[in-house]
N, C-alpha and C positions, 0 to 999 in steps of 0.2 A: 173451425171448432163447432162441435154442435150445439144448438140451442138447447138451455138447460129451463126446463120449466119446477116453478113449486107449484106446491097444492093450492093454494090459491088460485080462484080466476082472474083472470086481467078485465079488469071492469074499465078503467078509464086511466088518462092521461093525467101527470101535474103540468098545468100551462101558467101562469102568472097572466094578469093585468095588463102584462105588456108584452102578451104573444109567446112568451119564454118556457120551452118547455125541459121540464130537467130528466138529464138524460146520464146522470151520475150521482153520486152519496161520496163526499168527504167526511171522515170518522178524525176528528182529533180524538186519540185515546186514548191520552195519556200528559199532561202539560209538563211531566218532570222530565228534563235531559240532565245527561254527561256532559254536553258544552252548555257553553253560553256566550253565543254569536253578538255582536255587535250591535246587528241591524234583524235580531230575531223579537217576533211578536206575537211569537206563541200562537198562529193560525190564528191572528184578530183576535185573541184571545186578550191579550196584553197582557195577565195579571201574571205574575212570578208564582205565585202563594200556591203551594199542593192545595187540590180540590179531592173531594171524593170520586173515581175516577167510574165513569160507566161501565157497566158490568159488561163481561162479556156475551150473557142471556139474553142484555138486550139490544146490543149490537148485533149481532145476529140474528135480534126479531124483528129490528128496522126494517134491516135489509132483505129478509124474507117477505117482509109484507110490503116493501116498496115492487120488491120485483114481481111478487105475483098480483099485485092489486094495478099499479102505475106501470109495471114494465121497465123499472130500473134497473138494470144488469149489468153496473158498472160500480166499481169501489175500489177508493184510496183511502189507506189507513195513513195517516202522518201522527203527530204529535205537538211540543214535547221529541221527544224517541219511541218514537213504535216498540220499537226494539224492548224496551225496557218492561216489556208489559209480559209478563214469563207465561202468559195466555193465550199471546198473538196465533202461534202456532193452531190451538184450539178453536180460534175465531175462524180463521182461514178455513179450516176443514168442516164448521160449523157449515159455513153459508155457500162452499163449494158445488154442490148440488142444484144451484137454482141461481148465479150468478156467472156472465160470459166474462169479463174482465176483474181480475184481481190482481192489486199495485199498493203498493206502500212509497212511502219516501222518506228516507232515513241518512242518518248523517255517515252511514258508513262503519263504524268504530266497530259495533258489532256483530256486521254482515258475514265477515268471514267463519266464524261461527254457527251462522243461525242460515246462512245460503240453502246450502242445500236442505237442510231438514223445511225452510218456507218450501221450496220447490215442489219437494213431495207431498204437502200437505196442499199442495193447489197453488201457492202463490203464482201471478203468471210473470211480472216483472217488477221492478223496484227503480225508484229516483234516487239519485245518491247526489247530494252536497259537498261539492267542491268548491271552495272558491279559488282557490292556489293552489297552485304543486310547490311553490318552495314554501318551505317549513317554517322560516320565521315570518312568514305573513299571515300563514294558515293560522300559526298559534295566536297573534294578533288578532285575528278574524274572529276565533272561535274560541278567545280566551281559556286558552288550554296548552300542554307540550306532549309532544312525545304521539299524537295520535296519527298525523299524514300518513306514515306508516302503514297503521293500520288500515285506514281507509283505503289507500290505493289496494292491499291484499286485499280487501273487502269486493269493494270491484271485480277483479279477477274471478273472483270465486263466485261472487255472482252472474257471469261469463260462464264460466263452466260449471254454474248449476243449468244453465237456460233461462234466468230470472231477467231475459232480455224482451224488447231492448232495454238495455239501463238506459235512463235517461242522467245526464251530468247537471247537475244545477247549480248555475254560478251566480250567484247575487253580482254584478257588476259597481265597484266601490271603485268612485275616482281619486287617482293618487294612490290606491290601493292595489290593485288589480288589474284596474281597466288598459295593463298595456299587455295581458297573460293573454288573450283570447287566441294569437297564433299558437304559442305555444300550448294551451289548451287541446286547441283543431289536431294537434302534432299526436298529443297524448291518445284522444280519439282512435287518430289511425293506429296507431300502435295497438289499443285495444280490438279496435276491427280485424287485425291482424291475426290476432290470440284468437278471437272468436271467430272468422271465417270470413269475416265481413260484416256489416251494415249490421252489430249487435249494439251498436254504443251510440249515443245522440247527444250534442251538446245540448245545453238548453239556457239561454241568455237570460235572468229576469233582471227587472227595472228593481231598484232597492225601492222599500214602501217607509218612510219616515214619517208615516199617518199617525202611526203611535207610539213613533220615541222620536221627537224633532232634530234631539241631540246628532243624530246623522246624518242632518241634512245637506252639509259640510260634504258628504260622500256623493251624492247623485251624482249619476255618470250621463258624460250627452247622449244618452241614449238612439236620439232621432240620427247621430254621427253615424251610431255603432250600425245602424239598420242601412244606411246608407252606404257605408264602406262595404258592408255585408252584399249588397243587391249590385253595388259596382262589378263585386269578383263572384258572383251566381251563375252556375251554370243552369240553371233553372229556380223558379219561386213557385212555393206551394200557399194555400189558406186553407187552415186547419178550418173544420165545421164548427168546434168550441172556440170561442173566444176569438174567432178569426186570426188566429194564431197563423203570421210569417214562417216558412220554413222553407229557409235557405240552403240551396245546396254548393257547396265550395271544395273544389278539388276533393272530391270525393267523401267529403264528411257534411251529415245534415245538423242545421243550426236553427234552433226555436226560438225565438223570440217571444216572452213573456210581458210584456206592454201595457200594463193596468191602469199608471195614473193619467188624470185627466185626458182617458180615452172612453170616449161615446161609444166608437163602436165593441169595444173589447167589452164594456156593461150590455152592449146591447145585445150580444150575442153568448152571454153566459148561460151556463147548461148547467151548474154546479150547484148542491145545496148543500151543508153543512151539518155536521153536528158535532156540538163541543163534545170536549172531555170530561162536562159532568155531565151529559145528558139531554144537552138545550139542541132546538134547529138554529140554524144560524143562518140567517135567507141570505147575510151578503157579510164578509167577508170584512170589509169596513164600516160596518155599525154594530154592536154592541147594545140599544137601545130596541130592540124589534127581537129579543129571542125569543123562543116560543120551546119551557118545556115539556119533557118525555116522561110522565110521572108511574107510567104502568106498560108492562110486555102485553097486554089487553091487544087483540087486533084491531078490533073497532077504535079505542084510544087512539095508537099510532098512526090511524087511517084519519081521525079527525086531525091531529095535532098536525100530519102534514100539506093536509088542506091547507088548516088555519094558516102556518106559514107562507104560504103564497098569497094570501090574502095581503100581507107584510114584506111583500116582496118588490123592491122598485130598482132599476139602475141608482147604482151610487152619483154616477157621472150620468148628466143630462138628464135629470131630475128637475 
């Protein structure tokens, strides 16, 4: 893909205090969904309460001036539901021009709908939320009925838009889940299939009960799961973000997501944040250090995302 430059000059780098330099923009944008998962926390966000939700003008002037001032060329839209924002389409095609990688991560419900139209507006792929394929766990999970369904079409369709690789996102909930992950890898192939091959990626995370304890009843052994994983690998990768494992097993790739009380997973974060009303958000688990976006002003955004790295430390090994 070729390098997409904006009218801005690239003057300089965001590095953090502790060598970190970011090399992506997370947009929560939007905290309202369709479900309401279990072990969801609203992107560190925690609060339930609708907020006034950042405009699209200035989601799109972040990301313009990260990319031609700092060389940011990477962006994930989550939520909430991305989905739900009847804008998204407009944003994508906003910032398409001056950004190499565009991804969302959505639960699915209304991809099959909006697949191909992201496609065409630039989208380049999307994460989808699975935690189960059978129906009464999923509904359990994601206190909801009737949507599995839909999701698995959503997939598909996201396959045959090109909105690949999907990546599959399982929260890992023990007693819950934690015995799906073959049949998971199964599903994958299957998808691979549809798509030609190597369009579909599992992707393991650690469940976060930082800001709802109530699930902590759920953690799964995680250190098991990585283990069992590296026993049956025909090879192991380390992603440059986060030092992300990725496992390869009988022909399907496996990510491991790895956050708590991991040193190195903080140490090698490249991610910065920004809420759904407009705040930076340097880390993911604090809430106490945002810093906001009060003006589309370039100069403003240029200061505000300084000053957040100022604000910026490992959560873990602090």
């Amino acid at each position: 893909m070729p390098i997409r430059t904006s009218k801005t000059e690239i003057k300089e780098r965001l590095i953090d205090d502790y060598g970190r330099e970011i090399r992506s923009l997370r947009f929560s944008i939007t905290n309202r969904c369709n479900l309401n998962c279990i072990y969801c926390h609203r992107e560190g966000e925690g609060r339930r309460e609708l907020v006034e939700e950042i405009s699209a003008e200035l989601v799109i002037e972040i990301a313009r001036v990260a990319s031609g001032y700092f060389n940011i060329r990477k962006i994930k839209f989550s939520g909430g539901e991305p989905l739900m924002r009847d804008d998204l389409v407009d944003i994508v095609q906003g910032m398409r021009d001056f950004e190499d990688d565009i991804s969302a991560t959505t639960n699915g419900v209304f991809l099959k709908k909006y697949a191909a139209e992201l496609a065409d507006a630039g989208m380049d792929r999307v994460n989808v939320s699975l935690d189960s394929l059978k129906e009464e766990r999923y509904d359990f999970i994601t206190s909801s009925s009737n949507n599995l369904p839909k999701v698995i079409e959503g997939i598909y369709s996201a396959i045959d838009a090109g909105l690949t690789p999907v990546k599959l996102n399982m929260v890992l909930l023990k007693g819950i889940n934690d015995d799906e992950i073959v049949g998971m890898m199964d599903f994958v192939r299957e998808c691979n299939k549809r798509g030609g091959g190597g369009v579909v990626i599992l992707q393991l995370i650690e469940l976060i009960p930082y800001f709802n304890p109530s699930v902590q009843n759920y953690e799964a052994d995680f250190y098991g799961v990585e283990a069992e994983l590296k026993s049956k690998a025909s090879a192991i990768k380390t992603r440059r973000m986060q030092h992300r494992r990725k496992y390869f097993v009988d022909g399907v790739e496996v990510e491991v997501v790895h956050p708590i009380d991991n040193t190195e997973f903080c140490a090698n974060c490249s991610r910065l944040r920004i809420t759904s009303d407009g705040k930076i958000k340097p880390c993911l688990l604090r809430n106490d250090n945002l810093v906001p976006i009060e003006s589309v002003d370039e100069r403003h955004i240029i200061n505000k995302l300084k000053l957040a790295m100022r604000y910026r430390e490992p959560f873990y090994g602090r």
